[in-house]
MARVEX-451310 format. One record per residue (C-alpha): residue number from 1; x, y, z. Coordinates in Angstrom, 3 decimals, m for minus. Layout:
- nr/X/Y/Z
- NUM/X/Y/Z
...
% end
This chain:
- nr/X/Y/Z
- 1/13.908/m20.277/m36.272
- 2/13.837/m16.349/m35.570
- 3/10.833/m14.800/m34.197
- 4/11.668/m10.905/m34.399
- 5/10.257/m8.693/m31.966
- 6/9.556/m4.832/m32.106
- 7/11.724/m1.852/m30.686
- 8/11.617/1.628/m30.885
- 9/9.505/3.074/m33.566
- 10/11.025/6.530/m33.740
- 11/12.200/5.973/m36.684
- 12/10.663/6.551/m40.520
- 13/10.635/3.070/m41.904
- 14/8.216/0.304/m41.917
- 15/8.035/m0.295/m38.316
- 16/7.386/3.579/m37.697
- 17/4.240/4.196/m35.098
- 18/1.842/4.236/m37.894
- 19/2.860/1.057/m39.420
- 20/2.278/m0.961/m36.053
- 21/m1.409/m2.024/m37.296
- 22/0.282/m3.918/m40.147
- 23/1.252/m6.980/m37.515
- 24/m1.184/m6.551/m34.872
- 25/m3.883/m8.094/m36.955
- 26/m1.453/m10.169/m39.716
- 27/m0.561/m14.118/m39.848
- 28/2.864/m15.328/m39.655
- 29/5.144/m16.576/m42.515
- 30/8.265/m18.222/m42.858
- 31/11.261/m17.037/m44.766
- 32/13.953/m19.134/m45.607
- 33/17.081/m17.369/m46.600
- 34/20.721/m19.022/m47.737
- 35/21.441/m22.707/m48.379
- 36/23.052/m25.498/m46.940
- 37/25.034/m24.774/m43.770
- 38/24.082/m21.414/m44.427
- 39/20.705/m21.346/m44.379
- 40/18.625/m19.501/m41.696
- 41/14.911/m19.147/m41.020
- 42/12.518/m16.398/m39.764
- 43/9.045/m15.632/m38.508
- 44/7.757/m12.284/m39.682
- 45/4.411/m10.966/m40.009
- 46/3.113/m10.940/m43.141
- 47/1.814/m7.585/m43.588
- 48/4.563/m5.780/m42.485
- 49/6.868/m7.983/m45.317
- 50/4.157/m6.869/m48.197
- 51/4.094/m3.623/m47.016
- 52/8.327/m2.982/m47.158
- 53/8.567/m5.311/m50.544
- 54/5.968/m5.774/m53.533
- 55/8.242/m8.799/m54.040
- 56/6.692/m10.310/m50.936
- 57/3.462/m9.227/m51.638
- 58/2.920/m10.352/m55.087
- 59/4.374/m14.529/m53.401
- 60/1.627/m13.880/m50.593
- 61/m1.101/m12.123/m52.096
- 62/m1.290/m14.016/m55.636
- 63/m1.613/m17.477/m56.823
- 64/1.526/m18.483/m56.040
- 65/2.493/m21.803/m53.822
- 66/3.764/m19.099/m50.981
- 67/0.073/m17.986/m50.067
- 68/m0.720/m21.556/m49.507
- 69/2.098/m22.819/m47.775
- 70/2.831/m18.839/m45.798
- 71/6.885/m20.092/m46.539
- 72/9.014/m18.751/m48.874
- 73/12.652/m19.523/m50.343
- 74/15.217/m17.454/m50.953
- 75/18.642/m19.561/m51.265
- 76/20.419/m17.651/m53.476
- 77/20.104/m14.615/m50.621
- 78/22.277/m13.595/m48.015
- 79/21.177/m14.282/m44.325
- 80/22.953/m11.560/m42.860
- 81/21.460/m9.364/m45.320
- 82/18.215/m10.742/m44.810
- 83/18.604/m10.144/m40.723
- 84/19.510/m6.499/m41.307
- 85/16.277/m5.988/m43.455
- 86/14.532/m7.482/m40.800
- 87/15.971/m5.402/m38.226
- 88/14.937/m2.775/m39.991
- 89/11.553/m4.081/m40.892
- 90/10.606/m3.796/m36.826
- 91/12.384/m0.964/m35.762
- 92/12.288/1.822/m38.592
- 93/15.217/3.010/m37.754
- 94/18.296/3.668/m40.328
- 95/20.953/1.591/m40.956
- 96/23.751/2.891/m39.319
- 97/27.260/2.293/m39.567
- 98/27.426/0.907/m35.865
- 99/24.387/m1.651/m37.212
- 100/26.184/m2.410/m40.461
- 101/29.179/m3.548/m38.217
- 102/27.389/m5.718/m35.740
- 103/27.155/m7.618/m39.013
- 104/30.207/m7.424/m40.546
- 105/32.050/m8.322/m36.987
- 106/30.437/m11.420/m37.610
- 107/31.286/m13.537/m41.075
- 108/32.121/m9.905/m42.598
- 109/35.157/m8.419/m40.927
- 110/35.846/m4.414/m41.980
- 111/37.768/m5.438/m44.796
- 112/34.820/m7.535/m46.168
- 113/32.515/m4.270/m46.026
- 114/32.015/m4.061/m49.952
- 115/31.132/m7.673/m49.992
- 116/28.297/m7.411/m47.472
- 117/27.231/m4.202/m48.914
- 118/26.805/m5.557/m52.160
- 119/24.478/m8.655/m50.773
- 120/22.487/m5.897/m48.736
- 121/22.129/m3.737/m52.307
- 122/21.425/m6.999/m54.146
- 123/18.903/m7.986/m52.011
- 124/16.948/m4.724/m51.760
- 125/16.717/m5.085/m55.774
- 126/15.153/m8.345/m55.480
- 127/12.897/m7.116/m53.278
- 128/11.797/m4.066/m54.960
- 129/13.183/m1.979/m51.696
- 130/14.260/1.014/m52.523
- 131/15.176/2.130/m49.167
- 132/17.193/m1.006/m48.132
- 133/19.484/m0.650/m51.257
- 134/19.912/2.832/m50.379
- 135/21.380/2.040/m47.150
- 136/23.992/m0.031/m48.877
- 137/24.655/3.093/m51.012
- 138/25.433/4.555/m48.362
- 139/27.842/2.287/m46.286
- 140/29.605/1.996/m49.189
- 141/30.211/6.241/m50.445
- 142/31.421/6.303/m46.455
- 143/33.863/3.083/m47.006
- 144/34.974/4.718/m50.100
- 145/35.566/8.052/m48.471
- 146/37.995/6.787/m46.679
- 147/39.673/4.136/m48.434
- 148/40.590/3.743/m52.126
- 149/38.254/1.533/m54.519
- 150/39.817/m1.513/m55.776
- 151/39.737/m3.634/m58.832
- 152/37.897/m6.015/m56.928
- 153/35.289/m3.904/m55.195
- 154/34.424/m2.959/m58.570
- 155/34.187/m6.373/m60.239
- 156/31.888/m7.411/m56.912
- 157/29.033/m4.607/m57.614
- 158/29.016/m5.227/m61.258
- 159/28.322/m8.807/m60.401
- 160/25.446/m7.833/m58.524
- 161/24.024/m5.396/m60.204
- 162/22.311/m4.459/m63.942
- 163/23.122/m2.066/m66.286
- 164/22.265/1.605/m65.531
- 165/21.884/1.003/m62.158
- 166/23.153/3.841/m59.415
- 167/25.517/1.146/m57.403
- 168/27.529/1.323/m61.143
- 169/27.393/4.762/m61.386
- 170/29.361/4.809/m57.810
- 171/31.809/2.216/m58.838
- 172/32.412/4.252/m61.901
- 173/32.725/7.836/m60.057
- 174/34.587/6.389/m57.491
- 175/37.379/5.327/m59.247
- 176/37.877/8.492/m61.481
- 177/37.425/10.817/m58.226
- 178/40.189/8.373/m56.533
- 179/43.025/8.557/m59.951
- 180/42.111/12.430/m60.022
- 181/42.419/13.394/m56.270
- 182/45.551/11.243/m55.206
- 183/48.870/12.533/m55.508
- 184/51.524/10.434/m57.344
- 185/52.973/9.075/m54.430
- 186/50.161/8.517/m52.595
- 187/49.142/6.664/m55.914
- 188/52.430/4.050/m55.673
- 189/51.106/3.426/m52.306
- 190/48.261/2.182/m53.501
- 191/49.745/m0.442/m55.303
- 192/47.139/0.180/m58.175
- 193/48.691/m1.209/m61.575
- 194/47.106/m1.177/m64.962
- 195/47.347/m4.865/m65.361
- 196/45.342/m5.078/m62.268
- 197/42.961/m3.323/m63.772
- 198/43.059/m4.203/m67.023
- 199/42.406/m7.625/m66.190
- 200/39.585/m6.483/m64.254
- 201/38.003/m4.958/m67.348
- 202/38.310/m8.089/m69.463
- 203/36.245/m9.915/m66.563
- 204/33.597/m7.640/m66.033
- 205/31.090/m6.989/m68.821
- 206/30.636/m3.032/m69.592
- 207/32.975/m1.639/m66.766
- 208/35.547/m0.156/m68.818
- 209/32.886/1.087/m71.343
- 210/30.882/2.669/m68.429
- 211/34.084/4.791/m67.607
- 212/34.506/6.043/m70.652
- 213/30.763/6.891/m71.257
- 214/31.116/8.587/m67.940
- 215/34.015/10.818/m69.209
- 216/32.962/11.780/m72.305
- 217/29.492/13.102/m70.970
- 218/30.680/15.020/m68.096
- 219/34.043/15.756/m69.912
- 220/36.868/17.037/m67.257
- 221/34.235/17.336/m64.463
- 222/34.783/14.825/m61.691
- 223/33.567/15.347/m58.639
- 224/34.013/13.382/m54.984
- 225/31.050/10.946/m54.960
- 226/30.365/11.352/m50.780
- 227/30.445/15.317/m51.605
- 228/27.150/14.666/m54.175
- 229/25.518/11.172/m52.419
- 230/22.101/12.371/m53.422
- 231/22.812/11.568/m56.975
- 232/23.199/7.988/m56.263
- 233/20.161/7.183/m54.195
- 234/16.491/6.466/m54.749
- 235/14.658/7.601/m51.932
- 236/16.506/8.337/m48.994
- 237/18.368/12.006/m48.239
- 238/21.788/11.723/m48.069
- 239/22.314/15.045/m45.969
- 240/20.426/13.308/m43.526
- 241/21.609/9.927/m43.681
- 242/24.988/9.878/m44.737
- 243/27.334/7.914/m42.814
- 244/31.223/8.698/m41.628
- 245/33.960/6.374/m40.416
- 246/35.233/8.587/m37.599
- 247/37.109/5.304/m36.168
- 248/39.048/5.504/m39.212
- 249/41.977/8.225/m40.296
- 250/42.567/9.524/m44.203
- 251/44.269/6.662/m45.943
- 252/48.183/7.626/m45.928
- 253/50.588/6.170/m48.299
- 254/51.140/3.558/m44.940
- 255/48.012/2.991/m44.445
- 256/46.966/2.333/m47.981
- 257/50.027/m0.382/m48.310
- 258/48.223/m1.707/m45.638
- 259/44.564/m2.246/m47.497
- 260/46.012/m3.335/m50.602
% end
Protein backbone atom coordinates (compact mmCIF):
# COMPACT_ATOMS: atom_id res chain seq x y z
CA UNK A 1 0.00 0.00 0.00
CA UNK A 2 1.27 3.63 -1.07
CA UNK A 3 0.90 6.44 1.23
CA UNK A 4 1.97 9.56 -1.00
CA UNK A 5 3.50 12.39 0.58
CA UNK A 6 3.72 16.15 -0.53
CA UNK A 7 6.68 18.04 -2.35
CA UNK A 8 7.13 21.19 -3.76
CA UNK A 9 4.06 23.14 -4.49
CA UNK A 10 5.47 25.58 -7.00
CA UNK A 11 3.72 24.30 -9.38
CA UNK A 12 -0.10 25.11 -10.87
CA UNK A 13 -1.88 21.85 -10.32
CA UNK A 14 -3.83 20.40 -7.56
CA UNK A 15 -1.20 20.28 -5.02
CA UNK A 16 -0.35 24.10 -5.72
CA UNK A 17 0.00 26.25 -2.21
CA UNK A 18 -3.60 27.04 -2.26
CA UNK A 19 -4.82 23.60 -2.64
CA UNK A 20 -2.89 22.35 0.59
CA UNK A 21 -6.22 22.85 2.81
CA UNK A 22 -7.85 20.15 0.66
CA UNK A 23 -5.80 17.24 2.78
CA UNK A 24 -5.04 18.92 5.90
CA UNK A 25 -8.56 18.48 7.12
CA UNK A 26 -9.72 15.31 4.58
CA UNK A 27 -10.07 11.37 5.43
CA UNK A 28 -8.15 8.84 3.65
CA UNK A 29 -9.32 6.47 0.84
CA UNK A 30 -8.10 3.63 -0.89
CA UNK A 31 -7.63 3.23 -4.58
CA UNK A 32 -7.13 0.11 -6.13
CA UNK A 33 -5.76 0.27 -9.59
CA UNK A 34 -4.86 -2.88 -12.15
CA UNK A 35 -5.65 -6.56 -11.59
CA UNK A 36 -4.11 -9.62 -10.74
CA UNK A 37 -0.31 -9.51 -10.47
CA UNK A 38 -0.74 -6.14 -11.53
CA UNK A 39 -2.66 -4.64 -9.19
CA UNK A 40 -1.39 -1.83 -6.85
CA UNK A 41 -2.95 0.13 -4.01
CA UNK A 42 -2.82 3.75 -2.68
CA UNK A 43 -3.71 6.04 0.19
CA UNK A 44 -4.74 9.49 -0.95
CA UNK A 45 -6.69 12.07 0.65
CA UNK A 46 -9.92 12.34 -0.35
CA UNK A 47 -10.38 15.87 -1.04
CA UNK A 48 -7.57 16.43 -2.99
CA UNK A 49 -8.89 13.19 -5.43
CA UNK A 50 -12.53 15.08 -5.74
CA UNK A 51 -11.01 18.14 -6.25
CA UNK A 52 -8.53 16.89 -9.52
CA UNK A 53 -11.52 14.37 -10.82
CA UNK A 54 -15.48 14.78 -10.65
CA UNK A 55 -15.14 11.04 -11.34
CA UNK A 56 -13.88 10.64 -7.80
CA UNK A 57 -16.10 12.92 -6.41
CA UNK A 58 -19.36 11.81 -7.68
CA UNK A 59 -17.98 7.60 -6.02
CA UNK A 60 -17.24 9.62 -2.68
CA UNK A 61 -19.68 12.22 -2.39
CA UNK A 62 -22.95 10.26 -3.66
CA UNK A 63 -24.74 7.17 -2.79
CA UNK A 64 -22.48 5.00 -4.10
CA UNK A 65 -20.81 1.82 -2.12
CA UNK A 66 -17.30 3.98 -2.34
CA UNK A 67 -18.51 6.64 0.33
CA UNK A 68 -19.22 3.82 2.62
CA UNK A 69 -16.45 1.65 2.21
CA UNK A 70 -13.70 5.11 1.34
CA UNK A 71 -12.17 2.18 -1.43
CA UNK A 72 -12.51 2.25 -4.84
CA UNK A 73 -11.71 -0.13 -7.94
CA UNK A 74 -10.30 0.57 -10.90
CA UNK A 75 -8.96 -2.81 -12.63
CA UNK A 76 -9.30 -2.06 -15.95
CA UNK A 77 -6.65 1.07 -15.20
CA UNK A 78 -3.13 1.31 -15.53
CA UNK A 79 -0.98 1.52 -12.26
CA UNK A 80 1.73 3.35 -13.67
CA UNK A 81 -0.66 5.73 -14.99
CA UNK A 82 -2.41 5.92 -11.90
CA UNK A 83 1.16 6.68 -9.93
CA UNK A 84 1.92 9.52 -12.34
CA UNK A 85 -1.56 11.15 -11.60
CA UNK A 86 -0.76 10.81 -8.20
CA UNK A 87 2.51 12.31 -8.46
CA UNK A 88 1.02 14.95 -9.84
CA UNK A 89 -1.91 15.13 -7.53
CA UNK A 90 0.80 16.18 -4.52
CA UNK A 91 3.22 18.07 -6.23
CA UNK A 92 1.46 20.34 -8.97
CA UNK A 93 4.06 20.24 -10.95
CA UNK A 94 3.94 19.27 -14.90
CA UNK A 95 4.59 16.21 -16.30
CA UNK A 96 7.77 16.35 -17.76
CA UNK A 97 9.50 14.29 -20.11
CA UNK A 98 12.25 13.32 -17.44
CA UNK A 99 8.93 12.19 -15.14
CA UNK A 100 7.26 10.43 -18.05
CA UNK A 101 10.56 8.34 -18.32
CA UNK A 102 11.06 7.39 -14.73
CA UNK A 103 7.97 5.47 -15.80
CA UNK A 104 8.57 4.20 -18.92
CA UNK A 105 12.29 2.94 -17.69
CA UNK A 106 10.26 0.79 -15.73
CA UNK A 107 7.61 -1.81 -17.59
CA UNK A 108 7.59 0.95 -20.51
CA UNK A 109 10.96 1.15 -22.19
CA UNK A 110 11.30 4.36 -24.88
CA UNK A 111 10.00 2.35 -27.51
CA UNK A 112 6.79 1.59 -25.47
CA UNK A 113 6.19 5.52 -25.08
CA UNK A 114 2.84 5.55 -27.19
CA UNK A 115 1.60 2.67 -25.18
CA UNK A 116 1.99 4.36 -21.80
CA UNK A 117 0.85 7.56 -23.19
CA UNK A 118 -2.23 6.21 -24.33
CA UNK A 119 -3.08 4.55 -20.66
CA UNK A 120 -2.10 8.08 -19.13
CA UNK A 121 -4.71 9.83 -21.90
CA UNK A 122 -7.20 7.02 -21.24
CA UNK A 123 -7.17 7.41 -17.81
CA UNK A 124 -7.49 11.21 -17.59
CA UNK A 125 -10.86 10.60 -19.72
CA UNK A 126 -12.17 8.36 -17.18
CA UNK A 127 -11.50 10.64 -14.76
CA UNK A 128 -12.89 13.69 -16.22
CA UNK A 129 -9.10 15.29 -16.02
CA UNK A 130 -8.55 17.44 -18.44
CA UNK A 131 -5.15 18.38 -17.49
CA UNK A 132 -3.76 14.79 -17.02
CA UNK A 133 -4.83 13.84 -20.64
CA UNK A 134 -3.22 16.87 -21.77
CA UNK A 135 0.03 15.84 -20.53
CA UNK A 136 -0.21 12.70 -22.57
CA UNK A 137 -0.91 15.02 -25.54
CA UNK A 138 1.92 16.26 -25.05
CA UNK A 139 4.52 13.39 -24.57
CA UNK A 140 3.20 12.10 -27.44
CA UNK A 141 3.37 15.54 -30.28
CA UNK A 142 7.24 15.46 -28.73
CA UNK A 143 7.61 11.47 -29.49
CA UNK A 144 6.13 12.17 -32.78
CA UNK A 145 8.40 15.07 -33.51
CA UNK A 146 10.99 13.07 -33.61
CA UNK A 147 10.07 9.80 -34.79
CA UNK A 148 7.61 8.70 -37.51
CA UNK A 149 3.93 7.48 -36.47
CA UNK A 150 3.26 3.95 -37.12
CA UNK A 151 0.40 1.79 -38.08
CA UNK A 152 0.37 0.61 -34.71
CA UNK A 153 0.63 3.79 -32.69
CA UNK A 154 -2.36 4.69 -34.50
CA UNK A 155 -4.47 1.56 -34.01
CA UNK A 156 -3.38 1.92 -30.00
CA UNK A 157 -5.06 5.60 -29.55
CA UNK A 158 -8.07 4.70 -31.50
CA UNK A 159 -8.48 1.85 -29.09
CA UNK A 160 -8.48 4.14 -26.35
CA UNK A 161 -10.17 6.77 -27.33
CA UNK A 162 -13.94 7.99 -28.78
CA UNK A 163 -14.86 9.57 -31.70
CA UNK A 164 -14.06 13.31 -32.09
CA UNK A 165 -11.73 13.26 -29.55
CA UNK A 166 -8.28 15.53 -29.88
CA UNK A 167 -5.83 12.29 -29.24
CA UNK A 168 -7.58 11.23 -32.97
CA UNK A 169 -7.19 14.36 -34.37
CA UNK A 170 -3.21 13.91 -33.59
CA UNK A 171 -3.10 10.43 -34.89
CA UNK A 172 -4.78 11.71 -37.96
CA UNK A 173 -2.45 14.98 -38.47
CA UNK A 174 0.38 13.13 -37.64
CA UNK A 175 0.41 10.81 -40.22
CA UNK A 176 -0.45 13.23 -43.16
CA UNK A 177 2.30 15.83 -41.79
CA UNK A 178 4.78 12.61 -41.72
CA UNK A 179 3.76 11.24 -45.82
CA UNK A 180 3.92 15.11 -46.75
CA UNK A 181 7.25 16.20 -45.07
CA UNK A 182 9.50 13.03 -45.75
CA UNK A 183 11.44 12.75 -48.74
CA UNK A 184 11.13 9.55 -50.86
CA UNK A 185 14.02 7.99 -49.57
CA UNK A 186 13.72 8.87 -46.29
CA UNK A 187 10.15 7.32 -46.87
CA UNK A 188 11.75 3.59 -47.97
CA UNK A 189 13.52 3.91 -44.77
CA UNK A 190 10.69 3.89 -43.04
CA UNK A 191 9.62 0.73 -44.12
CA UNK A 192 5.95 2.12 -44.30
CA UNK A 193 3.90 -0.11 -46.89
CA UNK A 194 0.31 0.27 -47.85
CA UNK A 195 -0.57 -3.19 -46.81
CA UNK A 196 0.67 -2.23 -43.47
CA UNK A 197 -1.57 0.22 -43.42
CA UNK A 198 -4.25 -0.93 -45.11
CA UNK A 199 -4.63 -3.64 -42.81
CA UNK A 200 -4.52 -1.23 -40.13
CA UNK A 201 -7.60 0.52 -41.51
CA UNK A 202 -9.69 -2.63 -41.77
CA UNK A 203 -8.95 -3.11 -37.87
CA UNK A 204 -9.64 0.11 -36.61
CA UNK A 205 -13.17 1.50 -36.82
CA UNK A 206 -13.29 5.18 -38.52
CA UNK A 207 -9.43 5.71 -38.98
CA UNK A 208 -9.27 5.75 -42.59
CA UNK A 209 -12.57 7.76 -42.76
CA UNK A 210 -11.13 10.31 -40.23
CA UNK A 211 -8.21 10.94 -42.78
CA UNK A 212 -10.13 11.59 -45.41
CA UNK A 213 -12.63 13.89 -43.52
CA UNK A 214 -9.47 15.58 -42.42
CA UNK A 215 -8.36 16.23 -46.07
CA UNK A 216 -11.24 17.25 -47.60
CA UNK A 217 -11.95 20.05 -44.90
CA UNK A 218 -8.62 21.54 -44.74
CA UNK A 219 -7.95 20.59 -48.46
CA UNK A 220 -3.97 20.79 -49.31
CA UNK A 221 -3.23 22.45 -45.91
CA UNK A 222 -1.21 20.23 -43.63
CA UNK A 223 0.60 21.51 -41.15
CA UNK A 224 3.37 19.90 -38.47
CA UNK A 225 1.20 18.98 -35.45
CA UNK A 226 4.18 20.03 -32.60
CA UNK A 227 4.34 23.49 -34.71
CA UNK A 228 0.26 24.06 -33.73
CA UNK A 229 0.03 21.78 -30.17
CA UNK A 230 -2.52 24.22 -28.88
CA UNK A 231 -5.07 22.86 -31.21
CA UNK A 232 -4.97 19.54 -29.64
CA UNK A 233 -5.26 20.31 -25.97
CA UNK A 234 -7.97 21.18 -23.48
CA UNK A 235 -6.59 23.25 -20.95
CA UNK A 236 -3.05 23.41 -20.74
CA UNK A 237 -0.67 25.98 -23.02
CA UNK A 238 1.40 24.29 -25.17
CA UNK A 239 4.00 27.25 -25.57
CA UNK A 240 4.50 26.73 -22.10
CA UNK A 241 4.42 23.17 -21.68
CA UNK A 242 5.54 21.58 -24.64
CA UNK A 243 8.05 19.00 -24.33
CA UNK A 244 11.40 18.16 -26.61
CA UNK A 245 13.51 15.02 -26.86
CA UNK A 246 16.90 16.73 -26.91
CA UNK A 247 18.49 13.12 -26.05
CA UNK A 248 17.25 12.18 -29.31
CA UNK A 249 18.62 13.27 -33.07
CA UNK A 250 16.13 13.82 -36.35
CA UNK A 251 15.19 10.35 -37.46
CA UNK A 252 17.67 9.55 -40.54
CA UNK A 253 16.92 6.98 -43.07
CA UNK A 254 19.39 4.72 -40.39
CA UNK A 255 17.85 5.59 -37.70
CA UNK A 256 14.32 5.11 -38.86
CA UNK A 257 15.32 1.33 -40.11
CA UNK A 258 16.13 1.17 -36.72
CA UNK A 259 12.43 2.06 -35.10
CA UNK A 260 10.61 0.17 -37.56
Amino acid sequence: MTTPTTADTNGSGVGSTESIALFQDSDFVIVHVGSSNERESWNVHMKLLAHASPFFASAFNGYFSEAVTKSIELPEDNPDAFRLFVQWLYSGKSVTRETYEKQENGKYKRKDIVAFACSVWHLGDKLLCPIFKDFAIIRLIAHFSMRYIMEKDAEQIYEISPPESSIRKLAVDQVLWDIKSVSEHRMKAMTWNASDWAASFDQVDDYAKDILERLIARGAVIDNPFINGSRYLEVLDWETHKMKDPETPPPSPKNAEMQA
